[in-house]
C-alpha positions, 0 to 999 in steps of 0.5 A: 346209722350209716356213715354219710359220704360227700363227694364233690360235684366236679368229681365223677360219681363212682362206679361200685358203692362201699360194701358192694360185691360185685363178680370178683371181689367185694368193694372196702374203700374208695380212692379218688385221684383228682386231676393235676396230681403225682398219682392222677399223673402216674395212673389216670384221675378217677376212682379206685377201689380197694377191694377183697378178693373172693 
């Protein structure tokens, strides 16, 4: 059975799904920063990908 992830209707939708690969890397973890706050300051709210190098 797949884990179910809920992702809020005010958050974009992301851009590559968990367990993707796509040219560079393969896609392990989602990180969201939501407008307003220290990290969305400092680096932009959206999306951020934990990723494993090929």
């Amino acid at each position: 059975m797949q884990p179910t992830i809920f992702i809020p209707q005010h958050w974009g939708y992301p851009r590559f799904a968990l367990e993707q690969r796509t040219q560079q890397s393969l896609i392990l973890g989602l990180y969201y920063y939501p407008h307003g706050t220290e990290l969305a300051n400092q680096f932009d709210e959206g999306w951020r990908y934990g990723n494993s190098k090929k």
